[in-house]
Residue frames as qw, qx, qy, qz and C-alpha x, y, z in Angstrom:
[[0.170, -0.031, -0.618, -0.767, 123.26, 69.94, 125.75],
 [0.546, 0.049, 0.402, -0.733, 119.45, 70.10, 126.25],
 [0.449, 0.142, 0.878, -0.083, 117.72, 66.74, 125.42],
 [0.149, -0.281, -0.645, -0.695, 115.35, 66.56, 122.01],
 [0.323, -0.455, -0.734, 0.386, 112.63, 67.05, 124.93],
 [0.334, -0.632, -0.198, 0.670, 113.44, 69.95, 125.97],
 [0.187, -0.083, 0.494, 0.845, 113.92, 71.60, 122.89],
 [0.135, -0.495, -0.711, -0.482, 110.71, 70.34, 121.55],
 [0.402, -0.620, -0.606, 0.293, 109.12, 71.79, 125.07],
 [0.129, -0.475, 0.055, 0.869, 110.76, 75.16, 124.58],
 [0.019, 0.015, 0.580, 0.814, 109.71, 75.36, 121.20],
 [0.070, -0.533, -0.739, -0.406, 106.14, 74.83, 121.60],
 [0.185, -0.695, -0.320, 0.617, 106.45, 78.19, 123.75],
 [0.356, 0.899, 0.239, -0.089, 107.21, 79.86, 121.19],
 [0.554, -0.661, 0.353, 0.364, 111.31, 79.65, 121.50],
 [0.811, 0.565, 0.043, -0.149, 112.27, 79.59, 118.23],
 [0.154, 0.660, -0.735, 0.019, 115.93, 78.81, 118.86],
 [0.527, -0.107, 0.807, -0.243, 115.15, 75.62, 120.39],
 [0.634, 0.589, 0.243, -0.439, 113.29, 75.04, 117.55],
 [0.729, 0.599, -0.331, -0.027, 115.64, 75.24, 114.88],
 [0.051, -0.520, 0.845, -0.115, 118.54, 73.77, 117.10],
 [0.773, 0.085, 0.606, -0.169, 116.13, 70.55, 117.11],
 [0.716, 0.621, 0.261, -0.182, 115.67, 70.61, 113.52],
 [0.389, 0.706, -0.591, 0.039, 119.35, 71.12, 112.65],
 [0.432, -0.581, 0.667, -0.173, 120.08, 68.51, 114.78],
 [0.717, 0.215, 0.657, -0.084, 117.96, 65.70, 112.86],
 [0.670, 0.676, -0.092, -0.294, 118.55, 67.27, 109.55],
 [0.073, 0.471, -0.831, -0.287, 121.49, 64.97, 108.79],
 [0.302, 0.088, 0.940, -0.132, 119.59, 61.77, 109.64],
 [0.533, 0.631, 0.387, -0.411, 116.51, 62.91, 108.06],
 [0.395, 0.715, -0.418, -0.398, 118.51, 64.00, 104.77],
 [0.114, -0.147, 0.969, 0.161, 120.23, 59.99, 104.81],
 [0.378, 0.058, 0.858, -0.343, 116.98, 58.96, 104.97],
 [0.507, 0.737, 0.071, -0.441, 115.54, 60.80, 102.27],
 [0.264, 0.634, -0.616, -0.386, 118.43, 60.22, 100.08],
 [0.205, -0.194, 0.954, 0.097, 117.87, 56.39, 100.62],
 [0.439, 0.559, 0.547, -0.442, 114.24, 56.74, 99.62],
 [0.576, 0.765, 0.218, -0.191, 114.65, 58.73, 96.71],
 [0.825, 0.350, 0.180, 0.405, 117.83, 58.56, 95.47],
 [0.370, -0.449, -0.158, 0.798, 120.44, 61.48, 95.21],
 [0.138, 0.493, 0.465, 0.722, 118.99, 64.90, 93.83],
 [0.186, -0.205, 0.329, -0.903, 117.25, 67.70, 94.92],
 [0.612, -0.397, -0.606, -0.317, 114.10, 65.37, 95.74],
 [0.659, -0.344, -0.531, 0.406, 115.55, 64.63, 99.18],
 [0.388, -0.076, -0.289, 0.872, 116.52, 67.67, 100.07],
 [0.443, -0.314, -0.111, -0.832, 113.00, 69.51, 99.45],
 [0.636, -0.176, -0.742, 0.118, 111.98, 66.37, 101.18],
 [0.505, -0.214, -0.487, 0.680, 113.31, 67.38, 104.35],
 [0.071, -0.004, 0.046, -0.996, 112.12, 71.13, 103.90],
 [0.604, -0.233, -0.227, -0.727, 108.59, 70.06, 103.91],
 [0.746, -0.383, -0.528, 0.132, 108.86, 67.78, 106.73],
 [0.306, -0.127, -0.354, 0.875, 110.45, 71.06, 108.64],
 [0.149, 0.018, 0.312, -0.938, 107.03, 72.87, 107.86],
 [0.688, -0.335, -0.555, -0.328, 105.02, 70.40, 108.67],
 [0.594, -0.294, -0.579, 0.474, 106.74, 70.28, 111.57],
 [0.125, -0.122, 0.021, -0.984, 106.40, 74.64, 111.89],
 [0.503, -0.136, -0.587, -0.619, 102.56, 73.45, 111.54],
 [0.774, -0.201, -0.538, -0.267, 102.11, 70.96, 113.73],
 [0.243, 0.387, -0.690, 0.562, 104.74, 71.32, 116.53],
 [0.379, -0.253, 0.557, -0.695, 102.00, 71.89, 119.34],
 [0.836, -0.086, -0.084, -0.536, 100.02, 68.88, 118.32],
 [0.616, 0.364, -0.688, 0.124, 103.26, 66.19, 120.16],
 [0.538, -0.612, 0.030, -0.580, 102.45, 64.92, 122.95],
 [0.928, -0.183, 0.140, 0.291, 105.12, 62.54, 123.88],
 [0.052, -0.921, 0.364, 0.129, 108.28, 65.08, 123.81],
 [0.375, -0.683, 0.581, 0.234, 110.55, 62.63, 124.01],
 [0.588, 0.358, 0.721, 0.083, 109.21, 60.68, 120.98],
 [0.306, 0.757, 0.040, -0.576, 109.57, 63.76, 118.99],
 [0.141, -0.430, 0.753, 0.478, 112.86, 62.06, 116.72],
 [0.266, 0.249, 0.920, 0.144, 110.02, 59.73, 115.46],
 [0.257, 0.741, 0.424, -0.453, 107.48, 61.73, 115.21],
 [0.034, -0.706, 0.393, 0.588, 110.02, 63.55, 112.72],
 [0.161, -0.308, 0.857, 0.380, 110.89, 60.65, 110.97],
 [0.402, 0.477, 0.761, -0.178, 107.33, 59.46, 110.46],
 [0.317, 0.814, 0.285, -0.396, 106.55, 62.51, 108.16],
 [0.159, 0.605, -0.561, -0.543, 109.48, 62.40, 106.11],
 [0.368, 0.068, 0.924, 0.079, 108.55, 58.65, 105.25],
 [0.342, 0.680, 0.570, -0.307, 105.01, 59.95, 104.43],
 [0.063, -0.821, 0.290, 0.487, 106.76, 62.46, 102.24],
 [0.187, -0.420, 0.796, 0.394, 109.09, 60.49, 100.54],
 [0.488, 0.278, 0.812, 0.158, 106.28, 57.86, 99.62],
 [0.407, 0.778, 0.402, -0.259, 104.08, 60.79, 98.01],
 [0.322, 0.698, -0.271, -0.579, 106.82, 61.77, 96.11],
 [0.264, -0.184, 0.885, 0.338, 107.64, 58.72, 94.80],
 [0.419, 0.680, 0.601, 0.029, 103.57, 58.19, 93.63],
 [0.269, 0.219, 0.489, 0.800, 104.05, 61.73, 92.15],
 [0.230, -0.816, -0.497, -0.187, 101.49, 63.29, 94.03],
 [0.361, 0.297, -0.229, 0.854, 103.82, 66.71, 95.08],
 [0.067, -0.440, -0.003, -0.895, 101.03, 69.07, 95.78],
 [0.677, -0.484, 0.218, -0.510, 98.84, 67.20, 98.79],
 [0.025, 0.267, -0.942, 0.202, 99.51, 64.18, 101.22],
 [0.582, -0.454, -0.505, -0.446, 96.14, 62.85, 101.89],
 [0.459, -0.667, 0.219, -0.544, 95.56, 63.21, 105.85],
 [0.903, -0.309, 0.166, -0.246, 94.93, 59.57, 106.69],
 [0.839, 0.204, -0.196, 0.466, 98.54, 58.09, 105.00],
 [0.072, 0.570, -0.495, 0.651, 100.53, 60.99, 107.69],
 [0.431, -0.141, -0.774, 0.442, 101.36, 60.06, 111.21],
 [0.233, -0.762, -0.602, -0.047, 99.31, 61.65, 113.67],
 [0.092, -0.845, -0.196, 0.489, 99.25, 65.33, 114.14],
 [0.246, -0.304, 0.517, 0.762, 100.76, 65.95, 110.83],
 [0.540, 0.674, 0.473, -0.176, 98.54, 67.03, 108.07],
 [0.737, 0.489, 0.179, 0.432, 99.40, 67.96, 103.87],
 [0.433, -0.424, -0.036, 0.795, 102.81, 70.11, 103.91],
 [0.076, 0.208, 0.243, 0.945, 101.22, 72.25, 101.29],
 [0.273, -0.674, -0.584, -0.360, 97.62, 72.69, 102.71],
 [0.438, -0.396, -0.437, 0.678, 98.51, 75.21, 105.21],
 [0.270, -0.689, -0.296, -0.604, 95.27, 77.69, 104.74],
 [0.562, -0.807, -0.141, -0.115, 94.77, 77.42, 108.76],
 [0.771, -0.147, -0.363, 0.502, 98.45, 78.44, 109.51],
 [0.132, 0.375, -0.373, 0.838, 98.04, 81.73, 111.20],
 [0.610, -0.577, 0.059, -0.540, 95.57, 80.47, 113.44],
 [0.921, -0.291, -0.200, 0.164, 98.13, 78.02, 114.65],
 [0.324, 0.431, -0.270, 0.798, 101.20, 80.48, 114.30],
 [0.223, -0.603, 0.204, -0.739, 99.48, 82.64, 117.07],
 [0.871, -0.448, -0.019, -0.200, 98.82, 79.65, 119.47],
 [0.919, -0.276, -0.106, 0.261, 102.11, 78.94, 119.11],
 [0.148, -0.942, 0.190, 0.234, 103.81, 82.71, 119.48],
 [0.435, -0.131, 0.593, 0.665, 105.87, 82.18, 116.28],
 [0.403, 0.803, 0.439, 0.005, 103.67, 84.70, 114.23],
 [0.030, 0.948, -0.240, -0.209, 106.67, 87.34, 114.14],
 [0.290, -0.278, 0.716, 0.572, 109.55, 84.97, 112.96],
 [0.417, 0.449, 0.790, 0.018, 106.98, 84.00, 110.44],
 [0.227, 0.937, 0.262, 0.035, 106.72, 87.53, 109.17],
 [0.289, -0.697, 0.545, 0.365, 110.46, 88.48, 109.74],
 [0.543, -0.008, 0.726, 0.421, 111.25, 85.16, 107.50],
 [0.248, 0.822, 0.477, -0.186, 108.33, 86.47, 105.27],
 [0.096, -0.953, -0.119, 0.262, 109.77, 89.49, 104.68],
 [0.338, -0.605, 0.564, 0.448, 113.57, 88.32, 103.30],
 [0.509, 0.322, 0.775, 0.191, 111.98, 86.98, 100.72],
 [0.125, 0.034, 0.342, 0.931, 111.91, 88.99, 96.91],
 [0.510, 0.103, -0.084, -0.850, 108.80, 90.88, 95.69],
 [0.276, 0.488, -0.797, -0.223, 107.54, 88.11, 94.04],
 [0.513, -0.166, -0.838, 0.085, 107.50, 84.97, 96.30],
 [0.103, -0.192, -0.740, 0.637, 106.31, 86.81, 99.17],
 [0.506, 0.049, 0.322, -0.799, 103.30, 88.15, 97.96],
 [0.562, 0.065, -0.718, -0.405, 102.62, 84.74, 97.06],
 [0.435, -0.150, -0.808, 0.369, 103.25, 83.12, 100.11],
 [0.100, 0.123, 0.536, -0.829, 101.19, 85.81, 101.90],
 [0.611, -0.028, -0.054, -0.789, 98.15, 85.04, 99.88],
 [0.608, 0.023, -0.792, -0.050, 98.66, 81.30, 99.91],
 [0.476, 0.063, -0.752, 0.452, 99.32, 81.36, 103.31],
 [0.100, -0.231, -0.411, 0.876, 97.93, 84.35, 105.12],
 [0.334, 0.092, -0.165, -0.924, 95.04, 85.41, 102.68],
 [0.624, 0.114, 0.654, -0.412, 91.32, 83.84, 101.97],
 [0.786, 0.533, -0.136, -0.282, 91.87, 82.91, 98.58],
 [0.574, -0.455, 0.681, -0.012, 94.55, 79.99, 99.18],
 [0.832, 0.462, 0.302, 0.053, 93.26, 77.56, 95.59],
 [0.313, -0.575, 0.261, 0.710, 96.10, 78.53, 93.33],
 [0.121, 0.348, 0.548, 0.751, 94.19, 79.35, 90.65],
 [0.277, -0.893, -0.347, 0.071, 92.55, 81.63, 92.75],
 [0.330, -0.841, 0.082, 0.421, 95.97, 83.34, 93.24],
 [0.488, -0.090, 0.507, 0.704, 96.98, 83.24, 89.86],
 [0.080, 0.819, 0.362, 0.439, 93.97, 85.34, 88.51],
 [0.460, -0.830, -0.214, 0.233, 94.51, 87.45, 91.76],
 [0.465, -0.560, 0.400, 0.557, 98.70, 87.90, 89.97],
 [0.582, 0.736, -0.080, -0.335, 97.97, 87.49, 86.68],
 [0.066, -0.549, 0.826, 0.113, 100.45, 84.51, 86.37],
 [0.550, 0.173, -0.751, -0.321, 100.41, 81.24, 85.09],
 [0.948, -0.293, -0.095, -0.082, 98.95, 77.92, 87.59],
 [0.816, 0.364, -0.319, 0.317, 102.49, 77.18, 87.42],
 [0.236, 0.494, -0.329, 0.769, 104.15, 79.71, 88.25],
 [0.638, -0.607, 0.148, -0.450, 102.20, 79.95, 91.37],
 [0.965, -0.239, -0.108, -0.020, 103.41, 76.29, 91.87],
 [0.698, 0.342, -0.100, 0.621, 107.09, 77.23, 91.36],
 [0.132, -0.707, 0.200, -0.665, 106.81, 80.00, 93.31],
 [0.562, -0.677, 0.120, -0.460, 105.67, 78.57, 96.10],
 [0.988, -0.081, -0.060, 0.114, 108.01, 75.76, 96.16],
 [0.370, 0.625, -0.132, 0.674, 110.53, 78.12, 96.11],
 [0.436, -0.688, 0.208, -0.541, 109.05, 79.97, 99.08],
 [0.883, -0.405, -0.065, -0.227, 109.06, 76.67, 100.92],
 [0.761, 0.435, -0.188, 0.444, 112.80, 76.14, 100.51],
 [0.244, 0.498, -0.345, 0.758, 113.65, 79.17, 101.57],
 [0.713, -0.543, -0.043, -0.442, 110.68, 79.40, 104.71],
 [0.954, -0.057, -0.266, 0.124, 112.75, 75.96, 105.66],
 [0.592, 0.312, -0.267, 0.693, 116.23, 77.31, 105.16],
 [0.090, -0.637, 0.192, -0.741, 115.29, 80.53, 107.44],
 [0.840, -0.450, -0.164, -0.255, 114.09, 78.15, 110.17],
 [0.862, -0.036, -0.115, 0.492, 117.36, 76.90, 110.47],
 [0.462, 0.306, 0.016, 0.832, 119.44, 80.26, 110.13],
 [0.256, -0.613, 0.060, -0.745, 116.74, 83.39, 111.82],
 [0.550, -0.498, -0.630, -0.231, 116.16, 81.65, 114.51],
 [0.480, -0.528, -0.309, 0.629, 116.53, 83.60, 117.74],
 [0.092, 0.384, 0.043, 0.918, 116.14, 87.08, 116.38],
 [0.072, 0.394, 0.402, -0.824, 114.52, 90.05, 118.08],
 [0.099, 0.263, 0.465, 0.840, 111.48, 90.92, 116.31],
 [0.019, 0.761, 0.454, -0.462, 109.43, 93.07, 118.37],
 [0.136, -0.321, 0.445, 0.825, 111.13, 95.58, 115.57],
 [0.121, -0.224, -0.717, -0.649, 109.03, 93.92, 112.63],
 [0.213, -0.561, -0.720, 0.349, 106.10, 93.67, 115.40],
 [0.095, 0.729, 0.328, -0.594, 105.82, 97.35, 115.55],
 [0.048, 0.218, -0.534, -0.816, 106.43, 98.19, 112.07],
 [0.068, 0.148, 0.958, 0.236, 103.80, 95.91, 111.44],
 [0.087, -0.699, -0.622, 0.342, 101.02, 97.09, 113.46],
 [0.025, 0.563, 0.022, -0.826, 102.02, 100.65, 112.26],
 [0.250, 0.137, -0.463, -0.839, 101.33, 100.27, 108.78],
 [0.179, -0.501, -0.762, -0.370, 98.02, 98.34, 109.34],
 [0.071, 0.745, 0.443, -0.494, 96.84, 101.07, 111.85],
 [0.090, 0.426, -0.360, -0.825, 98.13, 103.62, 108.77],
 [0.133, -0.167, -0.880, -0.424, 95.98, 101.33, 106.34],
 [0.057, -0.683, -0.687, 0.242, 93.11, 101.89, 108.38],
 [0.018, 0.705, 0.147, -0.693, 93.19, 105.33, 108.67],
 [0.004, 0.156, -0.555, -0.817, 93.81, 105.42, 104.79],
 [0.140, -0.411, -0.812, -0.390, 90.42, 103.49, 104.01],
 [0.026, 0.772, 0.347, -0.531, 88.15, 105.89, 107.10],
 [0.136, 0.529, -0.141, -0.826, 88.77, 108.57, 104.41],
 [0.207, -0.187, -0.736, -0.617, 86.53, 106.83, 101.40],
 [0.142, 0.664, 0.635, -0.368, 83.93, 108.78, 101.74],
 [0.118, 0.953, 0.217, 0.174, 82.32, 111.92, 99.91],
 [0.069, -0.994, 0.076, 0.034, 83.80, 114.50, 102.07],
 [0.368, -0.751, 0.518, 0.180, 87.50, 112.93, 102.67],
 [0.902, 0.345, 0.214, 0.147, 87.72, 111.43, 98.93],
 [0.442, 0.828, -0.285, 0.197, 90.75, 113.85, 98.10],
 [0.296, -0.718, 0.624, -0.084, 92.62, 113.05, 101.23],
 [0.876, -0.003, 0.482, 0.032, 91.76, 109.25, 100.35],
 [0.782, 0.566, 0.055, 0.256, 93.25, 109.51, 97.00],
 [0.038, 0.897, -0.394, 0.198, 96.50, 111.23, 98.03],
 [0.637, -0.525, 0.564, 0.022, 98.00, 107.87, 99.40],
 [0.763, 0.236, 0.467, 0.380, 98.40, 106.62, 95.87],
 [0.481, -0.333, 0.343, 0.735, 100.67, 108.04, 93.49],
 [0.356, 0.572, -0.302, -0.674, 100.21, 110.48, 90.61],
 [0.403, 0.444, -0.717, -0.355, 101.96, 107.63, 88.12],
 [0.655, -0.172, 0.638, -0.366, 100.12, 104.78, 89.91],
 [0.374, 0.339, -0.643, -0.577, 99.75, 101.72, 88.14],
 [0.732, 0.111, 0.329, -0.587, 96.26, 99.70, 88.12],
 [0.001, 0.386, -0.879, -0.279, 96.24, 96.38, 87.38],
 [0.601, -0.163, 0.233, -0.747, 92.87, 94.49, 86.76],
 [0.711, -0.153, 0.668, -0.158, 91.67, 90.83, 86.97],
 [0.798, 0.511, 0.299, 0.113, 91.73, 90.57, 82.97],
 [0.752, -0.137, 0.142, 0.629, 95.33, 91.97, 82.64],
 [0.284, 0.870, 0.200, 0.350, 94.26, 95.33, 81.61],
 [0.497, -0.488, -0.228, 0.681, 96.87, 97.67, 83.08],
 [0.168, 0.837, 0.117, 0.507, 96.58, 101.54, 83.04],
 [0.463, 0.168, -0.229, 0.840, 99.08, 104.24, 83.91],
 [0.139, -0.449, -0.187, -0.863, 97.70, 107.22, 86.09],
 [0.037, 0.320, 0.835, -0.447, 96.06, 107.69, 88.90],
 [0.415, 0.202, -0.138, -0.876, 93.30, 109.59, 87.20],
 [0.602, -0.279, -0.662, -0.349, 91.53, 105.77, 86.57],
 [0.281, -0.203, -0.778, 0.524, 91.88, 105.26, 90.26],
 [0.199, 0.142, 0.156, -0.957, 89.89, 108.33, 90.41],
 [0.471, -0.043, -0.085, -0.877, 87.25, 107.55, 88.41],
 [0.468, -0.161, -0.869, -0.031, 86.70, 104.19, 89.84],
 [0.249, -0.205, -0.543, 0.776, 86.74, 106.29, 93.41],
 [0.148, -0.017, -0.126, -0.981, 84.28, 108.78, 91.88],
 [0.562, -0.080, -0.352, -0.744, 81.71, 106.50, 90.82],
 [0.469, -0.047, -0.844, 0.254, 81.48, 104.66, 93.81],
 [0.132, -0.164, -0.389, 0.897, 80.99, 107.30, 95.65],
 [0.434, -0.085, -0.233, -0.866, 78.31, 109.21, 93.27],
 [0.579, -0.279, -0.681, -0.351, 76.53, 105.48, 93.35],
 [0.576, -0.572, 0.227, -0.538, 76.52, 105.18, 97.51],
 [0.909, 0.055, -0.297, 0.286, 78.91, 101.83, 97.56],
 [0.509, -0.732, 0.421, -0.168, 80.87, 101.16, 100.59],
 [0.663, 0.315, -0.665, 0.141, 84.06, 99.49, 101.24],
 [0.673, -0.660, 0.212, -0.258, 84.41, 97.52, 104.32],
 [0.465, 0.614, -0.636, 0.042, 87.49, 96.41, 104.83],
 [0.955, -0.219, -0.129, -0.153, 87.63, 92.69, 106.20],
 [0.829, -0.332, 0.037, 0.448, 91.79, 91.88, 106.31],
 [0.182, 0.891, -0.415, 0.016, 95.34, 94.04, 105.79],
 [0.920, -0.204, 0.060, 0.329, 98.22, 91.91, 105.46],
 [0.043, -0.976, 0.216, 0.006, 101.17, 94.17, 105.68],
 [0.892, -0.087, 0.154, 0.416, 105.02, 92.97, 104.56],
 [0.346, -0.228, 0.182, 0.892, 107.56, 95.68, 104.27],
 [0.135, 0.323, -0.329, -0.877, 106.52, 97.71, 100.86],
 [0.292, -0.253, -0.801, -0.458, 103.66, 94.89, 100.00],
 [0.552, 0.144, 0.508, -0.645, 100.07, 94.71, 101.19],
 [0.237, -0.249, -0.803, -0.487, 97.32, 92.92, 100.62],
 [0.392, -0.032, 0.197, -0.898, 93.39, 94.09, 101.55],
 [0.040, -0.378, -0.880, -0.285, 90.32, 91.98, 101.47],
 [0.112, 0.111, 0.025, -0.987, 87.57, 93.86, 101.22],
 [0.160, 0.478, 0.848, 0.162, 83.85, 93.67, 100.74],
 [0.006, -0.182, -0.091, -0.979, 81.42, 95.86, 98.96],
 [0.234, 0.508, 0.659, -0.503, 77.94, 97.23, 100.57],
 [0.140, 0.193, 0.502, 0.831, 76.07, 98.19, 97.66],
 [0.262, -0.115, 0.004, -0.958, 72.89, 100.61, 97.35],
 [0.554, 0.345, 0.727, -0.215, 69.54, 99.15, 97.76],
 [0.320, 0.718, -0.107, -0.609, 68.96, 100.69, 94.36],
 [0.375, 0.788, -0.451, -0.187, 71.19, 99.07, 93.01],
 [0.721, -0.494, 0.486, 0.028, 72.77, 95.51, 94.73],
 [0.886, 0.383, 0.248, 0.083, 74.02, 94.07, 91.53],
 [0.250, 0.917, -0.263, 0.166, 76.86, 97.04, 91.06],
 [0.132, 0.713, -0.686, 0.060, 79.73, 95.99, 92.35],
 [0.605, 0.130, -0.777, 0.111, 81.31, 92.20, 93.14],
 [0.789, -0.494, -0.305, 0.202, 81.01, 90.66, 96.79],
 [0.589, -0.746, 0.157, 0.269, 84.26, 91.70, 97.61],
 [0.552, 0.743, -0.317, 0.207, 87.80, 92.53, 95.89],
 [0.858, -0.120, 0.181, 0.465, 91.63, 91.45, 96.81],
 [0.332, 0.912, -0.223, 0.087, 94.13, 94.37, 96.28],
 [0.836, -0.444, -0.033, 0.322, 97.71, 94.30, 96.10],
 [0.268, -0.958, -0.015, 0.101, 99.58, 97.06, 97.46],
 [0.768, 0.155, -0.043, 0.619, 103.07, 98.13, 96.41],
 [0.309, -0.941, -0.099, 0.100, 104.09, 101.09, 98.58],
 [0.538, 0.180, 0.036, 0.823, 107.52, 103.33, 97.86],
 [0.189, 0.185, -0.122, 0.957, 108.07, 106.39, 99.77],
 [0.126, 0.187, 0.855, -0.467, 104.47, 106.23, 101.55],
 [0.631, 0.322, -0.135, -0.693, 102.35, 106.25, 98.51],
 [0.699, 0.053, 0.672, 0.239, 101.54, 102.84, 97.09],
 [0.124, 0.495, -0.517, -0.687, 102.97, 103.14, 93.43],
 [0.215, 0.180, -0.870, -0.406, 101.28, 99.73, 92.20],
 [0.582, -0.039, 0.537, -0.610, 97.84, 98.16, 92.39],
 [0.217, 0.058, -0.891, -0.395, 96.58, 94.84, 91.44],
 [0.488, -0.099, 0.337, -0.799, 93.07, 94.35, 91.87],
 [0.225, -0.108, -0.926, -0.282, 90.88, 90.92, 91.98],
 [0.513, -0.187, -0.002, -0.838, 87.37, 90.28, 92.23],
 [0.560, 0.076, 0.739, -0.366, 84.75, 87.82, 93.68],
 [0.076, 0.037, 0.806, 0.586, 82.79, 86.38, 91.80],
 [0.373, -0.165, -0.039, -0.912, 79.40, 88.04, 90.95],
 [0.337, 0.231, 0.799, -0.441, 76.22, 86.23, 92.17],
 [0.119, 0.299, 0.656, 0.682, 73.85, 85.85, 89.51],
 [0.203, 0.045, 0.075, -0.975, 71.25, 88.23, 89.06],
 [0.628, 0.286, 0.592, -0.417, 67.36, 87.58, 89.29],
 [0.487, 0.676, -0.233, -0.501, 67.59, 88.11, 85.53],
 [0.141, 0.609, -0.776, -0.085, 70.04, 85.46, 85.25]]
């Protein structure tokens, strides 16, 4: 049997069996430990799931392999105490052991995913996950609007519900850690990449001359959703949003694509006229629902304007 060492050492290659065989290995001990803390219930057991992604988080920052079992145990303590104050949604930095930071503040985890080649389970796991919770977790996680009232105007859903969602997500994010680990996913890998080079190529065509081919990637019966819950049936508004962009001389520049099976999400910024700089927001947030390779749903969110000299 390979040592808790080793494991941890494989894993911070990017090994992601080693990985979860560590983490099944301590989850009994970690789950007593919780349950003596907080008592029996499902406390203890989310417990433990957010001391597995903190540990997803933080893996490459251990520098004493064989010291990892602590290292473990230190964060579920930290855990346990914050839930006991009642403070769920952050840890404060300075009450975690060292290299461990809040298990929900995890805005900078895909620039640590890719240092530690675990960006494809991460998007495989990602992916098993309903409508729903995953395009939450991909703006929480993966997008630049992270506040969750930032991604509840963005859904059109309650504060809550964001929170519930994502506590949800984390559960499951946990549970898959334990169970996917060792897949192949060079699979999702190129799917991926294909549909954000196909996303590109869809925005190059918003222009004048290639505005019909641009509108042809969205359905007939499309359905537009906007940041004040108006929804309308039709692509015929898509049009004339597309129209009068165009007439005015507003560019989109597209900034991210986050791509998950049949979801996207776009950030985007606009270049307005000189004429004109006040026409459109900073930038917009779409999300993409794709069926049969049209997207059939669109939810759209804005920046926030900038006041005007007038203003």
């Amino acid at each position: 049997m390979p040592t808790d060492a080793e494991l941890l050492m494989a894993a911070q290659k990017g090994d992601m069996t080693s990985l979860g065989t560590l983490l099944e290995r301590y989850r009994p001990r970690l789950h007593a430990v919780a349950l003596g803390l907080l008592g029996y219930g499902p406390q203890a057991e989310d417990a433990v799931h957010e001391t597995f992604l903190i540990t997803l988080k933080k893996l490459h920052h251990v520098r004493e392999p064989g010291a990892v079992g602590g290292w473990l145990h230190a964060i579920l303590r930290n855990v346990c105490l914050m839930s006991l104050r009642g403070r769920r949604e952050e840890i404060p930095i300075e009450e975690l052991p060292p290299g461990a930071e809040p298990a929900t503040d995890l805005s900078a985890l895909e620039e640590k995913i890719d240092r530690m080649a675990v960006r494809d389970w991460v998007w495989t796991a990602l992916s098993a996950l309903p409508e729903t919770l995953r395009v939450t977790a991909m703006l929480r996680y993966f997008g630049s609007y992270t506040a969750y009232e930032e991604i509840a105007a963005i859904l059109g859903i309650q504060v809550g519900t964001v929170r519930s969602r994502l506590s949800q997500v984390k559960i499951k994010l946990a549970d898959a850690l334990l169970q996917a680990a060792g897949l192949d996913h060079s699979r999702e890998r190129a799917e991926r990449e294909a549909l954000v080079e196909y996303h590109k190529d869809v925005w190059k065509k918003f222009s004048v001359r290639e505005r019909d081919a641009f509108l042809s990637h969205y359905a007939d019966d499309l359905r537009v959703t906007y940041p004040d819950g108006e929804t309308l049936q039709g692509r015929i508004h898509l049009d004339r949003e597309v129209d009068g962009d165009l007439e005015a001389g507003t560019r989109i520049i597209v900034q991210r694509i986050l791509p998950s099976r049949d979801i996207t999400l776009i950030e985007a910024a606009f270049q307005n006229p000189p004429n004109d700089p006040y026409r459109c927001p900073p930038g917009m947030t779409l999300v993409l629902t794709q069926r049969g390779g049209q997207t059939h749903r669109m939810k759209l969110y804005y920046a926030p304007r900038p006041p005007t000299p007038e203003e």
